[in-house]
C-alpha positions as a Markdown table, in Angstrom:
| # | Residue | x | y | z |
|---|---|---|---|---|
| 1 | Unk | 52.8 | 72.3 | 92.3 |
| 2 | Unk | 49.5 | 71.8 | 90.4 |
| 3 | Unk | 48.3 | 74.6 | 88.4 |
| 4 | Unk | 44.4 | 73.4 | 89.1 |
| 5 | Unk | 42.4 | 76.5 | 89.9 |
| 6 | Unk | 40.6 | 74.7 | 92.7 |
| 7 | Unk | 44.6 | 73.7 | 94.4 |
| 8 | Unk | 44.9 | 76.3 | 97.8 |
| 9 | Unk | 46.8 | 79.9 | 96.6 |
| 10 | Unk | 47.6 | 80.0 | 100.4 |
| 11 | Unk | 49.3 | 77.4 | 102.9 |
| 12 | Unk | 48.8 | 78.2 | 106.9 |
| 13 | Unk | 50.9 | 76.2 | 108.6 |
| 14 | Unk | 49.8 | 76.1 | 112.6 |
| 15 | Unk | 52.2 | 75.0 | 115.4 |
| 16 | Unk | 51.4 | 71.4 | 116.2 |
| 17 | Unk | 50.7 | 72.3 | 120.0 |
| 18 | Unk | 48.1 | 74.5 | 118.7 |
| 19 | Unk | 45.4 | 71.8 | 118.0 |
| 20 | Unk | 42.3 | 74.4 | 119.2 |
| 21 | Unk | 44.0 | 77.2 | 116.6 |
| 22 | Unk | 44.5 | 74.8 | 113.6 |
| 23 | Unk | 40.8 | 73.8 | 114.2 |
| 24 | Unk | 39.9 | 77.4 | 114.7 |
| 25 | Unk | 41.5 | 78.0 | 111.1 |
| 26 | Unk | 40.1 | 74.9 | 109.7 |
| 27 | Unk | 36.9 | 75.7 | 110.7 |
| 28 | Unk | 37.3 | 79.4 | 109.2 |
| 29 | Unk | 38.8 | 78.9 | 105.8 |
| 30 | Unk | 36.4 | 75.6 | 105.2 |
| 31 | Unk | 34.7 | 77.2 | 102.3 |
| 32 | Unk | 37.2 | 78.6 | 101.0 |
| 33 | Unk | 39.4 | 76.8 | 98.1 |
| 34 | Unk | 42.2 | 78.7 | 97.9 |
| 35 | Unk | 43.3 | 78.3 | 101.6 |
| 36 | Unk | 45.0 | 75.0 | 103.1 |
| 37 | Unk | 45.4 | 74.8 | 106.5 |
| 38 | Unk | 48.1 | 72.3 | 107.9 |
| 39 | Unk | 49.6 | 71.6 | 111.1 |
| 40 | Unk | 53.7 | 71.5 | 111.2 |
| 41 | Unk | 54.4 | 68.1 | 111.2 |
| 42 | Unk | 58.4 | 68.4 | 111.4 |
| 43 | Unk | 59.8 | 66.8 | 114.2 |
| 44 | Unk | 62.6 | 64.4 | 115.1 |
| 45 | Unk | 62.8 | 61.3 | 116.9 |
| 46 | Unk | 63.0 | 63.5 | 120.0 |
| 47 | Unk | 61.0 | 66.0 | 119.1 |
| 48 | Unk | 63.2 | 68.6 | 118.1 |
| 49 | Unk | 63.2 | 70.3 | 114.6 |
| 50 | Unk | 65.0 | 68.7 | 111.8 |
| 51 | Unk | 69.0 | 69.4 | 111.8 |
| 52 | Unk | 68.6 | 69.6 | 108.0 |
| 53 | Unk | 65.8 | 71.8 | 106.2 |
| 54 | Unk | 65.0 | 72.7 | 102.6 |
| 55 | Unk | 63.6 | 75.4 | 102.8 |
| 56 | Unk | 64.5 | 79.5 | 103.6 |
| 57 | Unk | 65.5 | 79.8 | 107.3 |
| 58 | Unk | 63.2 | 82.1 | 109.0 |
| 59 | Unk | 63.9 | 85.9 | 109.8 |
| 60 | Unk | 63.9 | 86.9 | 113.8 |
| 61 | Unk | 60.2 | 88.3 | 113.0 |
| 62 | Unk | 58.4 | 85.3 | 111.2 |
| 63 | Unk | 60.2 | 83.5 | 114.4 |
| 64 | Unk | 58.6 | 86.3 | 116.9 |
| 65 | Unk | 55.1 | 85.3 | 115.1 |
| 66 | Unk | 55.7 | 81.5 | 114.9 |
| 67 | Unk | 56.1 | 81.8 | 118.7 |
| 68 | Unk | 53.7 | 84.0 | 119.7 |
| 69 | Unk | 51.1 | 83.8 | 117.4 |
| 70 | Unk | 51.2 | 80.1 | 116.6 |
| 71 | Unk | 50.8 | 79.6 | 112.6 |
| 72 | Unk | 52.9 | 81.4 | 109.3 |
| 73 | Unk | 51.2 | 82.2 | 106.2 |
| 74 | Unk | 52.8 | 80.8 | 103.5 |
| 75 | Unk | 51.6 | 83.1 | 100.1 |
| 76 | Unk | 51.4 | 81.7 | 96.5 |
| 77 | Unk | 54.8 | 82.5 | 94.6 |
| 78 | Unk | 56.7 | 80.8 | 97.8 |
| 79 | Unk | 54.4 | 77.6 | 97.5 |
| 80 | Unk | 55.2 | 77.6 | 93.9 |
| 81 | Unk | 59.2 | 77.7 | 94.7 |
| 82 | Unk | 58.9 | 74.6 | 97.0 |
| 83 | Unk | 58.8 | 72.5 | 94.1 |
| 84 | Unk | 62.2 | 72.8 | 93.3 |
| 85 | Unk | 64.4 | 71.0 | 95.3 |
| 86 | Unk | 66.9 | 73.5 | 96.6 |
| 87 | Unk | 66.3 | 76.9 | 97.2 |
């Protein structure tokens, strides 16, 4: 991870068959520097989620808010730990 003080302090990561929220979010955080918003890109050839992940399973309530609300916030120290390769 860079340690530039422009790079994003926050990652929101927006379902990717929420097109109209990650633009919503896009639109919001625009002007602001610290903020990255990305859509989840993670599929498989038939579209499921990869078998294999790198990073921390979810808990049964980021999983309640990835599915209901559509996006996870993603704060700086756990941005900062997906550099190293296992965790």
């Amino acid at each position: 991870m860079s340690t530039d003080a422009s790079a994003p302090r926050w990652l929101i990561v927006v379902r990717r068959d929420k097109p109209a929220l990650y633009h919503d979010l896009s639109r919001t955080f625009q002007t602001t520097p610290q903020v990255a918003v990305i859509l989840d890109r993670r599929v498989t050839a038939r579209g499921e989620r990869p078998a294999t992940q790198r990073r921390t399973p979810l808990t049964a309530a980021e999983i309640e808010l990835w599915e209901t609300v559509g996006f996870r916030l993603i704060p700086p120290p756990i941005l900062a730990l997906q550099d190293t390769p296992y965790r």
